[in-house]
C-alpha positions as protocol buffer text, in pm:
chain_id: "A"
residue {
  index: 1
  type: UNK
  ca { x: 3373 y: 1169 z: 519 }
}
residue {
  index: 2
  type: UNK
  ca { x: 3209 y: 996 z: 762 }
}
residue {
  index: 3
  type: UNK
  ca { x: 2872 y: 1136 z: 699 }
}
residue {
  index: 4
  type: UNK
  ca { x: 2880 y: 1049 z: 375 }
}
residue {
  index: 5
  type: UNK
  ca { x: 2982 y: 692 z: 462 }
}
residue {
  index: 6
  type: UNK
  ca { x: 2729 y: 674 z: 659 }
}
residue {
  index: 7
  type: UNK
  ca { x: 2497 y: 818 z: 469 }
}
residue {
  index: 8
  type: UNK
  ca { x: 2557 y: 557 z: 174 }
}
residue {
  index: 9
  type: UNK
  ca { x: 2530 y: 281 z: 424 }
}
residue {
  index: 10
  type: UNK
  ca { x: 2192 y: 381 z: 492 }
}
residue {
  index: 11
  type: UNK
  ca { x: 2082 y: 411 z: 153 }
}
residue {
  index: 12
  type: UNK
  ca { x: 2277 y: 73 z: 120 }
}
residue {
  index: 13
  type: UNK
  ca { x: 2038 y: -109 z: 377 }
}
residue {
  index: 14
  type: UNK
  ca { x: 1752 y: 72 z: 267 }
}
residue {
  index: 15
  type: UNK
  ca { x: 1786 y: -66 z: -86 }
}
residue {
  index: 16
  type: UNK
  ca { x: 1844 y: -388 z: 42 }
}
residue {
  index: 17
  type: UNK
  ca { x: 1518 y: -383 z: 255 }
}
residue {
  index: 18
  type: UNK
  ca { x: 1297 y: -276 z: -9 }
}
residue {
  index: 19
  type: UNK
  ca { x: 1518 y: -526 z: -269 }
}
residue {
  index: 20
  type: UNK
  ca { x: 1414 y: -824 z: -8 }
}
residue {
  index: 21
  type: UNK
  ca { x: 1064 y: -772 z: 3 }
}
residue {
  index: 22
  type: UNK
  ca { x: 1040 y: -760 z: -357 }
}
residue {
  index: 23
  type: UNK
  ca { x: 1218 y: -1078 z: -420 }
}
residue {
  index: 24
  type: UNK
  ca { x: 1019 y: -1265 z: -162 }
}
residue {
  index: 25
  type: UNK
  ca { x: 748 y: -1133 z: -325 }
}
residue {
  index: 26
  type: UNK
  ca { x: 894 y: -1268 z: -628 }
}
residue {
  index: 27
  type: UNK
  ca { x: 993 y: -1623 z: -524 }
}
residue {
  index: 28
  type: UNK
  ca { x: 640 y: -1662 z: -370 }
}
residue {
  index: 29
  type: UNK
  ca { x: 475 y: -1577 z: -680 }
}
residue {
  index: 30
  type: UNK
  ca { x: 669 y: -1854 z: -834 }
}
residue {
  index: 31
  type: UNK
  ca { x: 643 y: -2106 z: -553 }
}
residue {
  index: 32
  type: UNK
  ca { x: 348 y: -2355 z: -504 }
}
residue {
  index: 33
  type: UNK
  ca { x: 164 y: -2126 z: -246 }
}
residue {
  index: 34
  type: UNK
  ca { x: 108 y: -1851 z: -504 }
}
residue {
  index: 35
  type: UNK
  ca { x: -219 y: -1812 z: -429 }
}
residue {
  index: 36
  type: UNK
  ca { x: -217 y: -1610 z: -69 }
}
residue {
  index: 37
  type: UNK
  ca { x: -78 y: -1308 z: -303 }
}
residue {
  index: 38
  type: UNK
  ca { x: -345 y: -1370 z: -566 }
}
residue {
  index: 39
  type: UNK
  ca { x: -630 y: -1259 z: -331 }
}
residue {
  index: 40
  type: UNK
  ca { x: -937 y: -1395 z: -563 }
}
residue {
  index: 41
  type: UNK
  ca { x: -772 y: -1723 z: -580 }
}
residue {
  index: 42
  type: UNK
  ca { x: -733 y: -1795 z: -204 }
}
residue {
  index: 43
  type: UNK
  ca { x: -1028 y: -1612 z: -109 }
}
residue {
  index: 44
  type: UNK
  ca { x: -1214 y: -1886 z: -320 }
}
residue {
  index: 45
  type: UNK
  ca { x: -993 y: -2163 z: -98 }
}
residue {
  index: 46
  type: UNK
  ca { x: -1047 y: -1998 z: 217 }
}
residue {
  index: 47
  type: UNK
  ca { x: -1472 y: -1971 z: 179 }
}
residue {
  index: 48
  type: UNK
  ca { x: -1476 y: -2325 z: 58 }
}
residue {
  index: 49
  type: UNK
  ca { x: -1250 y: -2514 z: 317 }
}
residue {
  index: 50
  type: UNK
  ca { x: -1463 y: -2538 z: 638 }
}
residue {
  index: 51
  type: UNK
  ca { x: -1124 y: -2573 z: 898 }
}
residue {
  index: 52
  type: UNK
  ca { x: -1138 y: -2242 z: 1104 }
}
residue {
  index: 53
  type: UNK
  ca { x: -770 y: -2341 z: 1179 }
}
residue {
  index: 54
  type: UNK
  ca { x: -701 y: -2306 z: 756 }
}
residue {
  index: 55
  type: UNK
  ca { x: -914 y: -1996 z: 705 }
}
residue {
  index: 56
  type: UNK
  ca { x: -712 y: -1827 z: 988 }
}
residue {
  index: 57
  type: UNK
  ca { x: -362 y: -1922 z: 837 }
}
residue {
  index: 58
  type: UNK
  ca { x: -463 y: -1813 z: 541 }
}
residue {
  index: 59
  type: UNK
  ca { x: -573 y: -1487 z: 670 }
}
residue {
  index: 60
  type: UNK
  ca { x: -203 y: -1487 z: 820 }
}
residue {
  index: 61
  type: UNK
  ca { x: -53 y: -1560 z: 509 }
}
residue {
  index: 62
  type: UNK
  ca { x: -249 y: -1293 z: 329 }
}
residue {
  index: 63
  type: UNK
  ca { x: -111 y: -1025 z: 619 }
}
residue {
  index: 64
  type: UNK
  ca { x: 266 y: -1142 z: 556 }
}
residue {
  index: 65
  type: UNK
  ca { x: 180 y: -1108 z: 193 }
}
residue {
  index: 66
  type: UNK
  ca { x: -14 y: -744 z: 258 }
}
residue {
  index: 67
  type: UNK
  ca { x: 302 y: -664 z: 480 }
}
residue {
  index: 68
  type: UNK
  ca { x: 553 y: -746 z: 229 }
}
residue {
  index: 69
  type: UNK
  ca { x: 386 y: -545 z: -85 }
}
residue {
  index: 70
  type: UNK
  ca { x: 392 y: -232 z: 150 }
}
residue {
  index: 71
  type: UNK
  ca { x: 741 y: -248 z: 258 }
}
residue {
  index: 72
  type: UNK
  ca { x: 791 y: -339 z: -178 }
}
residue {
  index: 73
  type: UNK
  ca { x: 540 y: -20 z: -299 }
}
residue {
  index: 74
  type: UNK
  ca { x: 503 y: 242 z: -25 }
}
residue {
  index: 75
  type: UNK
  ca { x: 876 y: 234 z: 138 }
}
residue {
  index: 76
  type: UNK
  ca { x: 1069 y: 375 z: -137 }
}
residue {
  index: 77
  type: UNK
  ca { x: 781 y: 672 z: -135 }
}
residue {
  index: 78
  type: UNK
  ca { x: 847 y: 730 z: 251 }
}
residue {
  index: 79
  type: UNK
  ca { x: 1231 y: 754 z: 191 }
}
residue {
  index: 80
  type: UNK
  ca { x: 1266 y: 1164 z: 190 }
}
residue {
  index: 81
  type: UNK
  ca { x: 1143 y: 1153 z: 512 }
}
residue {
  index: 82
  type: UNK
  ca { x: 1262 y: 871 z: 689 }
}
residue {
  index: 83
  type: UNK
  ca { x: 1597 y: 1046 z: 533 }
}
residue {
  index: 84
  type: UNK
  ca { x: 1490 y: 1347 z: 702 }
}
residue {
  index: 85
  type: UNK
  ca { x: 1515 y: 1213 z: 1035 }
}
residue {
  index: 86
  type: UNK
  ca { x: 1767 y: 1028 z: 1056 }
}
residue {
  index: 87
  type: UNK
  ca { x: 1969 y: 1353 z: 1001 }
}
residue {
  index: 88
  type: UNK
  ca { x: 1784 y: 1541 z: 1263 }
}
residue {
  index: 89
  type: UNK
  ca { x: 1849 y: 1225 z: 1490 }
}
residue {
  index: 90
  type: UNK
  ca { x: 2226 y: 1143 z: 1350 }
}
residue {
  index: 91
  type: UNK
  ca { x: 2347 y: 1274 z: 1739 }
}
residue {
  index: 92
  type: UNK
  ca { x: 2199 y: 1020 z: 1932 }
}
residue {
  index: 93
  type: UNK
  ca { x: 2370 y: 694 z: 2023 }
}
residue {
  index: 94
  type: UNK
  ca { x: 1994 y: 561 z: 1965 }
}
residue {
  index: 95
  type: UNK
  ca { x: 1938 y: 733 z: 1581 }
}
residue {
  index: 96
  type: UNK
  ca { x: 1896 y: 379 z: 1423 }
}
residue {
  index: 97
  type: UNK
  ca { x: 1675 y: 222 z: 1690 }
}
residue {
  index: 98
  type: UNK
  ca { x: 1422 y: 552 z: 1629 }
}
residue {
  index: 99
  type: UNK
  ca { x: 1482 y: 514 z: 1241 }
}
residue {
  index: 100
  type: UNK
  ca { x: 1367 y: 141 z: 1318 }
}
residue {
  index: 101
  type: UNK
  ca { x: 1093 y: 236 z: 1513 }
}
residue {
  index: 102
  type: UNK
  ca { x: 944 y: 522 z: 1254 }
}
residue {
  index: 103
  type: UNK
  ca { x: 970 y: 285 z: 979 }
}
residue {
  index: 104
  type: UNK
  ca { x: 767 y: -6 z: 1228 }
}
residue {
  index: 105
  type: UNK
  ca { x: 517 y: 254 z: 1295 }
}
residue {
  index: 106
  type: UNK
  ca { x: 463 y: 354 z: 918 }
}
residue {
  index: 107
  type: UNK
  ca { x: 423 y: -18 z: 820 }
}
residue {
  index: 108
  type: UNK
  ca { x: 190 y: -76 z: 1112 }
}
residue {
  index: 109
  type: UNK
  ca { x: -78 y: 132 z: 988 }
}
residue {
  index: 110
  type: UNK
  ca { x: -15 y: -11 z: 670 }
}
residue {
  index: 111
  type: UNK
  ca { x: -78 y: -346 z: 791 }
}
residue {
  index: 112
  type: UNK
  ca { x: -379 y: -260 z: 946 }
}
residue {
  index: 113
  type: UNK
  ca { x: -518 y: -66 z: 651 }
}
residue {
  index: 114
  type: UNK
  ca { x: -478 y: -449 z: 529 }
}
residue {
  index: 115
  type: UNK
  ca { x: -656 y: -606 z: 790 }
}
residue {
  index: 116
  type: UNK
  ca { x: -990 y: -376 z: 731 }
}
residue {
  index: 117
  type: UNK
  ca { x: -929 y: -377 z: 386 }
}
residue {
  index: 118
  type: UNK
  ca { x: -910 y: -799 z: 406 }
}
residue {
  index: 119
  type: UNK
  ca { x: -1248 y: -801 z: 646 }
}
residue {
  index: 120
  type: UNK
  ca { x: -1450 y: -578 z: 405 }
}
residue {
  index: 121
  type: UNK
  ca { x: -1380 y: -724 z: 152 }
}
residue {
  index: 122
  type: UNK
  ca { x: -1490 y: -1078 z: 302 }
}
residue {
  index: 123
  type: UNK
  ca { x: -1794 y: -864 z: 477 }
}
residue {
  index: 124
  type: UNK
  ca { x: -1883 y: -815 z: 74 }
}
residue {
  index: 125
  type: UNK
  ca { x: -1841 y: -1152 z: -49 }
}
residue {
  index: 126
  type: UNK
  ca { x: -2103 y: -1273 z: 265 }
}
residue {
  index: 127
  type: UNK
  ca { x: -2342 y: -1030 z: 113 }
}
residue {
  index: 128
  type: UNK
  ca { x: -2321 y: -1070 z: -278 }
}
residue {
  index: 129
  type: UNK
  ca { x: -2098 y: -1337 z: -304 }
}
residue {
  index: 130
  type: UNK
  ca { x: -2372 y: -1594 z: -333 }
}
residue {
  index: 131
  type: UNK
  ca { x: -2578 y: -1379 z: -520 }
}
residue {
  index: 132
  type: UNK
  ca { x: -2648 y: -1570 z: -895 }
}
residue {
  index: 133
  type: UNK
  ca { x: -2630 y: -1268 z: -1083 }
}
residue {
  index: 134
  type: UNK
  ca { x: -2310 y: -1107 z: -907 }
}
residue {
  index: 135
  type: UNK
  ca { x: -2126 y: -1481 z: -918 }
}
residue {
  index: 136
  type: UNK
  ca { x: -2147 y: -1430 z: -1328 }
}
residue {
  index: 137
  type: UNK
  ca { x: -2066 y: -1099 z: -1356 }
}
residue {
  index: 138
  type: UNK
  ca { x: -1758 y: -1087 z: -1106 }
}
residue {
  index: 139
  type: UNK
  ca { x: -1623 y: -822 z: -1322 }
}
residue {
  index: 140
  type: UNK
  ca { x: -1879 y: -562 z: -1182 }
}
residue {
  index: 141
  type: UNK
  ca { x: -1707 y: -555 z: -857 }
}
residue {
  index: 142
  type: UNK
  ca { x: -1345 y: -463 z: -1072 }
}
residue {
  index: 143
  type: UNK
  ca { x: -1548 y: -182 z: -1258 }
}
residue {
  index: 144
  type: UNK
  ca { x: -1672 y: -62 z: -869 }
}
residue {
  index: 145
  type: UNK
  ca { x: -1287 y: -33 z: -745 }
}
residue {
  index: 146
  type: UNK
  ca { x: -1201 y: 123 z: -1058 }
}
residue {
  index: 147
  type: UNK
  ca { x: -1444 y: 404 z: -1032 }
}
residue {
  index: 148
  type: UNK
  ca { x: -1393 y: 418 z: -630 }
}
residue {
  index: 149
  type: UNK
  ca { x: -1053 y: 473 z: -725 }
}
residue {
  index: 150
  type: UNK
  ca { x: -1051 y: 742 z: -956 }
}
residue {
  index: 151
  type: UNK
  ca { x: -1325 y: 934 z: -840 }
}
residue {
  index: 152
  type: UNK
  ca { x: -1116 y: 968 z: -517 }
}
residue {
  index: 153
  type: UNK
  ca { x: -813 y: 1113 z: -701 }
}
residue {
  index: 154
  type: UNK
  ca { x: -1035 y: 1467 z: -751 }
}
residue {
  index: 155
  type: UNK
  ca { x: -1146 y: 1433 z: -348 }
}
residue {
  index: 156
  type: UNK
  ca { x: -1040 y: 1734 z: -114 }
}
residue {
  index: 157
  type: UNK
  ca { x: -897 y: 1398 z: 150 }
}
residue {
  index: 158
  type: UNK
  ca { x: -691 y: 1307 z: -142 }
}
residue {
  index: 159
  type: UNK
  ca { x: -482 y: 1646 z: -167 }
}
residue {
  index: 160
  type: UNK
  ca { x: -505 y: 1731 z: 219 }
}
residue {
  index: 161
  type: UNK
  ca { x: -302 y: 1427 z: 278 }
}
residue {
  index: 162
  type: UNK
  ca { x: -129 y: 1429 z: -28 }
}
residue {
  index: 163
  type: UNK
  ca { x: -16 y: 1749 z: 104 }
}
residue {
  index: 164
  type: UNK
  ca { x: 102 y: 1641 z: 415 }
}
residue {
  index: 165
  type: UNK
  ca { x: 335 y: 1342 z: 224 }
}
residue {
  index: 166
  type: UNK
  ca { x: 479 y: 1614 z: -10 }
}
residue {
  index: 167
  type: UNK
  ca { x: 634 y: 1818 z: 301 }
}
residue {
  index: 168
  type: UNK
  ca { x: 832 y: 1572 z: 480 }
}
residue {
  index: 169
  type: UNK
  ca { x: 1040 y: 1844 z: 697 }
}
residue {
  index: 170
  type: UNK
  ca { x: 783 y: 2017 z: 800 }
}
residue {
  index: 171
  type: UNK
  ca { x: 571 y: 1706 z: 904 }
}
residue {
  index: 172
  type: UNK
  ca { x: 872 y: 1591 z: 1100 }
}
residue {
  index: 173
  type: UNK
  ca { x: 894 y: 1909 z: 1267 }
}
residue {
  index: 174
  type: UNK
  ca { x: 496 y: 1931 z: 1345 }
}
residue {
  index: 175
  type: UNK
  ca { x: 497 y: 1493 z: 1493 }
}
residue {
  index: 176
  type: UNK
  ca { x: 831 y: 1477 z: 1637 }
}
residue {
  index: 177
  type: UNK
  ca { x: 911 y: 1619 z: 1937 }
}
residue {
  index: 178
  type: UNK
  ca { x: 1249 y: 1467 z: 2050 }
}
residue {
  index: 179
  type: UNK
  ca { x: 1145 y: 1388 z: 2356 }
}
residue {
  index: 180
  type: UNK
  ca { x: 1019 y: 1049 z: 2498 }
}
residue {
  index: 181
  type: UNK
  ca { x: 1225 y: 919 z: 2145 }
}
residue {
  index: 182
  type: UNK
  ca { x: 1108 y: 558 z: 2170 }
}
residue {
  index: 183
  type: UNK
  ca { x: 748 y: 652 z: 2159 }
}
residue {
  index: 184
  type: UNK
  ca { x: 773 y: 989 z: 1960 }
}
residue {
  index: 185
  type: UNK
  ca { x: 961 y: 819 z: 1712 }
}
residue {
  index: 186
  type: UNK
  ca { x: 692 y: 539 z: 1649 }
}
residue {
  index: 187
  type: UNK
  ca { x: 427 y: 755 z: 1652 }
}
residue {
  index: 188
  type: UNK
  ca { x: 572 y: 988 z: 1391 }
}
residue {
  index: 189
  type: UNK
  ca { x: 599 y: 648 z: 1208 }
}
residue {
  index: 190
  type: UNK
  ca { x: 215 y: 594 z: 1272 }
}
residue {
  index: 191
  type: UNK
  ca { x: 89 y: 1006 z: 1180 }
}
residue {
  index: 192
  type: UNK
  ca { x: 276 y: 970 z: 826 }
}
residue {
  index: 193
  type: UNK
  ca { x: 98 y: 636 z: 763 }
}
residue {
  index: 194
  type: UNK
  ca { x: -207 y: 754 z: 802 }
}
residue {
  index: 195
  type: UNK
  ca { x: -136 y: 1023 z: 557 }
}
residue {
  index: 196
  type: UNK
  ca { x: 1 y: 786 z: 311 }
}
residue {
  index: 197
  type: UNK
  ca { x: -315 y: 550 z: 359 }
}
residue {
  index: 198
  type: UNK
  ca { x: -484 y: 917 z: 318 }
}
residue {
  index: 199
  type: UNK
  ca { x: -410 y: 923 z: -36 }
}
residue {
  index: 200
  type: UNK
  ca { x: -304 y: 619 z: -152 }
}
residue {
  index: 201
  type: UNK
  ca { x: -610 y: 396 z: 4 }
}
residue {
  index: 202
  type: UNK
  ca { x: -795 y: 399 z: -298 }
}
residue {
  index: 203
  type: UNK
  ca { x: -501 y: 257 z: -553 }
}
residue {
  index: 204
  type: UNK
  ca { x: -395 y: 7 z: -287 }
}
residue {
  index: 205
  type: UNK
  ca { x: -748 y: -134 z: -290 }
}
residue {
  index: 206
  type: UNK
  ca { x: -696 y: -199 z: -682 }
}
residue {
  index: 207
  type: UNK
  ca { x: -446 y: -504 z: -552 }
}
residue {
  index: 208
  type: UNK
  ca { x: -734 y: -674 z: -499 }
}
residue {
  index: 209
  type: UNK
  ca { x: -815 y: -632 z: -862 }
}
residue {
  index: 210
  type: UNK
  ca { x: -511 y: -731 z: -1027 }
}
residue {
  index: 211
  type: UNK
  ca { x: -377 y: -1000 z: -740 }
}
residue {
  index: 212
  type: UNK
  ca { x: -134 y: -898 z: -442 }
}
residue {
  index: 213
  type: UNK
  ca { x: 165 y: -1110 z: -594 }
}
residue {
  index: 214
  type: UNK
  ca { x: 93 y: -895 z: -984 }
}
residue {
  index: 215
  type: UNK
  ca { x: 456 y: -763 z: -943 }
}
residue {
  index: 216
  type: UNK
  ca { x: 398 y: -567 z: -1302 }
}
residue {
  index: 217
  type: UNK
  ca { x: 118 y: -406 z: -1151 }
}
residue {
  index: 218
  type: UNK
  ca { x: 275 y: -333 z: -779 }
}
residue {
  index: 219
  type: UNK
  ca { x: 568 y: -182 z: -960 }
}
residue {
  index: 220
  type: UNK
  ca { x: 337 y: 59 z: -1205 }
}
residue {
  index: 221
  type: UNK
  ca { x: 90 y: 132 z: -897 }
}
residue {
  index: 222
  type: UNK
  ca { x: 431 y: 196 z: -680 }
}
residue {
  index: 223
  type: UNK
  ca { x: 578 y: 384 z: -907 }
}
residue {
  index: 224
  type: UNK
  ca { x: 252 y: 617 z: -941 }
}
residue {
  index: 225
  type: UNK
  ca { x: 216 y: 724 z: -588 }
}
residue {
  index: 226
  type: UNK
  ca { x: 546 y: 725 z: -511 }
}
residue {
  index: 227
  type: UNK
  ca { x: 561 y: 1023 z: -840 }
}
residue {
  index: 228
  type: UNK
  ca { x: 269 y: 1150 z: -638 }
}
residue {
  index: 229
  type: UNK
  ca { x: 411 y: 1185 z: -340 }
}
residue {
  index: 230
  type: UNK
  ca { x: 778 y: 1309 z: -387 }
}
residue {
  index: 231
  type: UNK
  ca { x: 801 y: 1479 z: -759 }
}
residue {
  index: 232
  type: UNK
  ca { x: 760 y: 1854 z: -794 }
}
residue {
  index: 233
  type: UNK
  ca { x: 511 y: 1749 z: -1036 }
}
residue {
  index: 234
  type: UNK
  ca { x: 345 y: 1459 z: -928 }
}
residue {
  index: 235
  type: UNK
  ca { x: 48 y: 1664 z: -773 }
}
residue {
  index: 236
  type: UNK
  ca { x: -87 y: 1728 z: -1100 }
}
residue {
  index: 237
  type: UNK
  ca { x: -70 y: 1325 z: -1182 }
}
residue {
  index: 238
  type: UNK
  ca { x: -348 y: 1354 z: -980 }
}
residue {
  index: 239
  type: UNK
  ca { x: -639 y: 1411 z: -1152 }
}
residue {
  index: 240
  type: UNK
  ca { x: -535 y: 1273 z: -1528 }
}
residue {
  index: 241
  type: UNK
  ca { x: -493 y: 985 z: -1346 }
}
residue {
  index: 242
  type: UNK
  ca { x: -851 y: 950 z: -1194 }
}
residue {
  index: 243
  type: UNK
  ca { x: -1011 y: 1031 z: -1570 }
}
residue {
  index: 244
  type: UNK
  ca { x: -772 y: 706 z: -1660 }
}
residue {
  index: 245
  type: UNK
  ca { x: -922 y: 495 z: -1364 }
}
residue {
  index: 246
  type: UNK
  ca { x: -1261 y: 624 z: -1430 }
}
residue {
  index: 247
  type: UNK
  ca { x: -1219 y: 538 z: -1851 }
}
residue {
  index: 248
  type: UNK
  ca { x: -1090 y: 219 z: -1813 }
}
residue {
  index: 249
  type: UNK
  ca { x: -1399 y: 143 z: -1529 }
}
residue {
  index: 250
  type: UNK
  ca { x: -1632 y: 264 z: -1830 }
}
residue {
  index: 251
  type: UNK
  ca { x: -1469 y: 71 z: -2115 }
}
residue {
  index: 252
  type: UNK
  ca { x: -1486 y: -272 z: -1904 }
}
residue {
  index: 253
  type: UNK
  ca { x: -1860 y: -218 z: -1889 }
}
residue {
  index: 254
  type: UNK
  ca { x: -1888 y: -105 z: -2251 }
}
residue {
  index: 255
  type: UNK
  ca { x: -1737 y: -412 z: -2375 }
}
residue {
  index: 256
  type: UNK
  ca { x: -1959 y: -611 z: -2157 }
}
residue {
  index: 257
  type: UNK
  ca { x: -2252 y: -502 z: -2265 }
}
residue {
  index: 258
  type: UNK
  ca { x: -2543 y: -657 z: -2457 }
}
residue {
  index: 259
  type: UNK
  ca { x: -2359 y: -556 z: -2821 }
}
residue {
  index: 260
  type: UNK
  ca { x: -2024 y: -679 z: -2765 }
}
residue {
  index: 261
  type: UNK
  ca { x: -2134 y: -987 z: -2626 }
}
């Protein structure tokens, strides 16, 4: 019985993490500051406003906003094995700390997938931004992402890692070894993220398409790789779903091209 109560506990705060970060999410998308989660929108404020002091809150905002769409879309697909270990770990007066600490380690990466994701993406605007012909025809850089993306869903990198998300007991028996459980703990945190940033880089980097705070599209794109990652079936999602990515890249440039304009 007390398993079991404890086990729906857990769930029980779980939820209400994941819950949290959506509403936040939610509430900010509402609220005056809505655009640090709609990335084109502040990126134009951030590259305009000269104040080094502004560009770097912004940047912060951005991260909090980054953070909080991770903990929103990618938690929920990390559950089996965060799951996993806390029954392995149950014994230990500790368990919750090293839950803590796997979860803080798995949204770290995450967060720093952001941060390169964030400087590239300003490395690209420096280079093309100013360019006439690439300032009217913004939607070529969409198209790019969109192809980027699905071509990587038929990429050997994408099932290796994909691979590695789909076996959450056996990656918790290869990355933790019980000892050192501080440390260990984190670091199993920190291996499974970069397996989930693996094979989910490529749709995360479609955010910057659609807007950080697009909850529609967070839920859709969450939903996807979390199918991906934990259905018996979502493996062959895989590749249907790249010819999608890749079709709707293709029809964007159809319909802007000399005849349909």
């Amino acid at each position: 019985m007390r398993t079991a109560a404890e086990n729906r506990t857990f769930l029980a705060i779980m939820g209400a993490l994941i819950l949290l970060a959506w509403l936040t999410l939610w509430a900010w998308e509402h609220s005056p500051y809505s655009r640090y989660l709609h990335h084109g929108l502040w990126g134009q404020t951030t590259h305009t406003v000269l104040s080094v002091h502004y560009h770097g809150l912004s940047a912060m905002l951005y991260l909090v906003g980054w953070t909080l769409m991770t903990v929103a879309m990618m938690l929920p697909s990390t559950l089996p094995l965060i799951e996993i270990f806390r029954r392995l770990t149950i014994k230990r007066k500790n368990h919750l700390q090293l839950v803590a600490l796997v979860i803080a380690g798995y949204i770290t990466i995450w967060a720093g997938f952001g941060i390169v994701a964030h400087l590239g993406d300003w490395s690209l605007y420096q280079l093309l931004g100013r360019v006439p012909w690439v300032q009217s025809n913004g939607w070529v850089l969409g198209v790019g992402l969109l192809v980027l993306a699905g071509s990587f869903q038929f990429s050997a990198l994408k099932y290796r890692c994909l691979d590695k998300c789909r076996a959450p007991l056996s990656f918790v028996m290869q990355y933790w070894r019980g000892k050192n459980d501080e440390l260990h703990s984190f670091m199993l945190g920190v291996h499974h993220g970069i397996f989930c940033v693996g094979c989910c880089w490529a749709l995360m980097l479609l955010m910057f398409v659609v807007g950080t705070g697009s909850i529609g599209w967070m839920l859709a794109l969450g939903a996807i790789m979390a199918i991906e990652k934990n259905m018996p079936w979502g493996r062959k999602l895989s590749a249907p779903l790249g010819v999608a990515l890749i079709g709707v890249g293709l029809l964007i440039v159809l319909l802007h091209s000399p005849q349909f304009i």
